[in-house]
FIROVEX-277324 format. One record per residue (C-alpha): residue in one letter; z, y negated, x negated. Coordinates in nm, 3 decimals, padded with zeros to 5 digits. Layout:
<nodes>
+---------+---------+---------+---------+
! residuo !       w !       v !       u !
+---------+---------+---------+---------+
!       a !       Z !       Y !       X !
...
+---------+---------+---------+---------+
</nodes>
This chain:
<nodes>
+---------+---------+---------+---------+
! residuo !       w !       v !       u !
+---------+---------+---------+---------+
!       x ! -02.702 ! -06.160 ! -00.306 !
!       x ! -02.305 ! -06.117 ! -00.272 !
!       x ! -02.122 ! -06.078 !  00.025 !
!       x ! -01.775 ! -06.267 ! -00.019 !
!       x ! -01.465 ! -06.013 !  00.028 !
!       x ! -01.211 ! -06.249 !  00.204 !
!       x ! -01.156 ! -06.004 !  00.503 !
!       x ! -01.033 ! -05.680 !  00.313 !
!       x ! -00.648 ! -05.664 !  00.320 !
!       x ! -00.512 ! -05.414 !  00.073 !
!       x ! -00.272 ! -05.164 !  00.222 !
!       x !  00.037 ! -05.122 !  00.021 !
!       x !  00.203 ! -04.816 ! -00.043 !
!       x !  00.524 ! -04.851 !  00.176 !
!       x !  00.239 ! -04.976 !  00.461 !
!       x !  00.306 ! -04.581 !  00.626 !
!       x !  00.687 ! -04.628 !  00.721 !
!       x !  00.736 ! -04.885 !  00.968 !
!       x !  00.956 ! -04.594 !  01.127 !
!       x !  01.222 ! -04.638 !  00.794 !
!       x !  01.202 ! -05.018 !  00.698 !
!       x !  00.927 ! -05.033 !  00.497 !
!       x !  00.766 ! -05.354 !  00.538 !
!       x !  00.360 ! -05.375 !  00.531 !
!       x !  00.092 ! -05.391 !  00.336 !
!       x !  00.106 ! -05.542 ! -00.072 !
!       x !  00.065 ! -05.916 ! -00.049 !
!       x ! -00.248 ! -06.012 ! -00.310 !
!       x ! -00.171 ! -06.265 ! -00.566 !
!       x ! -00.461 ! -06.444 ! -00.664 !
!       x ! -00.509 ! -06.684 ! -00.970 !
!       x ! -00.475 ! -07.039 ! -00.732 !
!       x ! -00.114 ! -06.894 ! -00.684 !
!       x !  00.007 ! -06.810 ! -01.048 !
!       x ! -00.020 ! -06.444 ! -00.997 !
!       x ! -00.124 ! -06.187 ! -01.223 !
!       x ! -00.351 ! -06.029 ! -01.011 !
!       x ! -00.416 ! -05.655 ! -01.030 !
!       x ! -00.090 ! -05.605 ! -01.277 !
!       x !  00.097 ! -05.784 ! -00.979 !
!       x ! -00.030 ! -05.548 ! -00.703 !
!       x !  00.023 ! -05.284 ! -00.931 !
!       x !  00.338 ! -05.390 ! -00.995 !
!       x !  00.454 ! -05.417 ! -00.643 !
!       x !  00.248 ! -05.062 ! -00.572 !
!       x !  00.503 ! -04.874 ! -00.812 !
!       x !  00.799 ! -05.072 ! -00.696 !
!       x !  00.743 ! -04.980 ! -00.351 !
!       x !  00.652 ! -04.648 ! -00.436 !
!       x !  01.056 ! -04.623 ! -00.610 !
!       x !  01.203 ! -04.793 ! -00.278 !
!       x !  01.008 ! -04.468 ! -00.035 !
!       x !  01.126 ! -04.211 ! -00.267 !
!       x !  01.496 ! -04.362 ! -00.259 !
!       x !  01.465 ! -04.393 !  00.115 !
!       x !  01.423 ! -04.039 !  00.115 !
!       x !  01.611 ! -03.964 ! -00.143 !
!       x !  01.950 ! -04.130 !  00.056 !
!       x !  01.828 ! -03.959 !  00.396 !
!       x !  01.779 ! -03.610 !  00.184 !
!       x !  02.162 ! -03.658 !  00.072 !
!       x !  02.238 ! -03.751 !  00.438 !
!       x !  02.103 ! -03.429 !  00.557 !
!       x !  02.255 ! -03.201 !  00.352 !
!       x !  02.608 ! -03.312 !  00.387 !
!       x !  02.571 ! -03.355 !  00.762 !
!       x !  02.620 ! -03.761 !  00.802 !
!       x !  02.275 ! -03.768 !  00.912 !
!       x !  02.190 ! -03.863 !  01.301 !
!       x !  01.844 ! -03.818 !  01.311 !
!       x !  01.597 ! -03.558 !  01.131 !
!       x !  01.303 ! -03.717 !  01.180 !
!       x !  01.403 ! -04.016 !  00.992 !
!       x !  01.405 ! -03.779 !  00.721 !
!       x !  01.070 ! -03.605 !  00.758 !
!       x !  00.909 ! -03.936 !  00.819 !
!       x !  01.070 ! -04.094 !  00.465 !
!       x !  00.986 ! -03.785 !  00.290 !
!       x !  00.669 ! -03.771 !  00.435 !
!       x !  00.567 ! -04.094 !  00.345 !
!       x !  00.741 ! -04.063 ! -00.001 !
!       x !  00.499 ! -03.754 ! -00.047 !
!       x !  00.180 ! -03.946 !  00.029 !
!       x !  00.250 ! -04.251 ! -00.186 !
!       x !  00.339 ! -04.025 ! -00.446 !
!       x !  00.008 ! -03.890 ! -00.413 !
!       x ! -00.196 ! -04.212 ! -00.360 !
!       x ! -00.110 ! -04.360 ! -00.663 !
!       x ! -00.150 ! -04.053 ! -00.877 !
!       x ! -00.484 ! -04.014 ! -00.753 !
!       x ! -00.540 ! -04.395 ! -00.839 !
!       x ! -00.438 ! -04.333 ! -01.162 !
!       x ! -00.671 ! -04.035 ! -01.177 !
!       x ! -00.973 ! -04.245 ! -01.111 !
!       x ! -00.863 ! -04.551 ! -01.344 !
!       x ! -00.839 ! -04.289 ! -01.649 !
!       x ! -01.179 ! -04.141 ! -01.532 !
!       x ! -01.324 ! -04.509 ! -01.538 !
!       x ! -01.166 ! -04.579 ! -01.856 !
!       x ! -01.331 ! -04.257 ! -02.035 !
!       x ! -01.665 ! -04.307 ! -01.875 !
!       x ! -01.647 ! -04.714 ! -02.014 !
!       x ! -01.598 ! -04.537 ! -02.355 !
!       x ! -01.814 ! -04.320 ! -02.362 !
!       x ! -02.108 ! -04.633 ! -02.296 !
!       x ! -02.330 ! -04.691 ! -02.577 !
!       x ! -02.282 ! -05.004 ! -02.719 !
+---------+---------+---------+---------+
</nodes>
């Protein structure tokens, strides 16, 4: 017997940094609404993952020639730029992992 999986949510990348403008988590595209399902939320993974690390990126720039107000805008953006960074290099990790264990399946 399956148990239906309507109630997970998928947290997004950028879902960390409410603090710099980052909105929430990855919306899911499923097949009723013309998405491409796991390519899109992969998609939308990386691209978010490119926004936090030019977020902190801009704020690192900001810091070092003085025009920025606040430090911990900084630490927060770099922090969370560090984590996704990490989250989807571990993702990848385990995808290549699955994909050599499928190969290595006798037929």
């Amino acid at each position: 017997m399956t148990s239906p999986l309507g109630g997970i949510v998928p947290v997004g990348v950028g879902a960390l940094g409410a603090a710099t403008g980052a909105s929430g988590p990855v919306p899911v595209a499923t097949a009723a609404e013309g998405g491409d399902g796991f390519a899109a939320v992969l998609a939308a993974t990386f691209d978010r993952l490119q926004g936090a690390q030019r977020t902190a990126d801009g704020l690192a720039v900001q810091a070092a020639t003085g025009d920025l107000r606040d430090v911990h805008d900084y630490m927060i953006a770099s922090a969370e730029a560090s984590l996704a960074t990490e989250m989807v290099v571990t993702v990848k990790n385990k995808a290549v992992e699955a994909f050599n264990e499928i190969m290595r399946m006798p037929v």
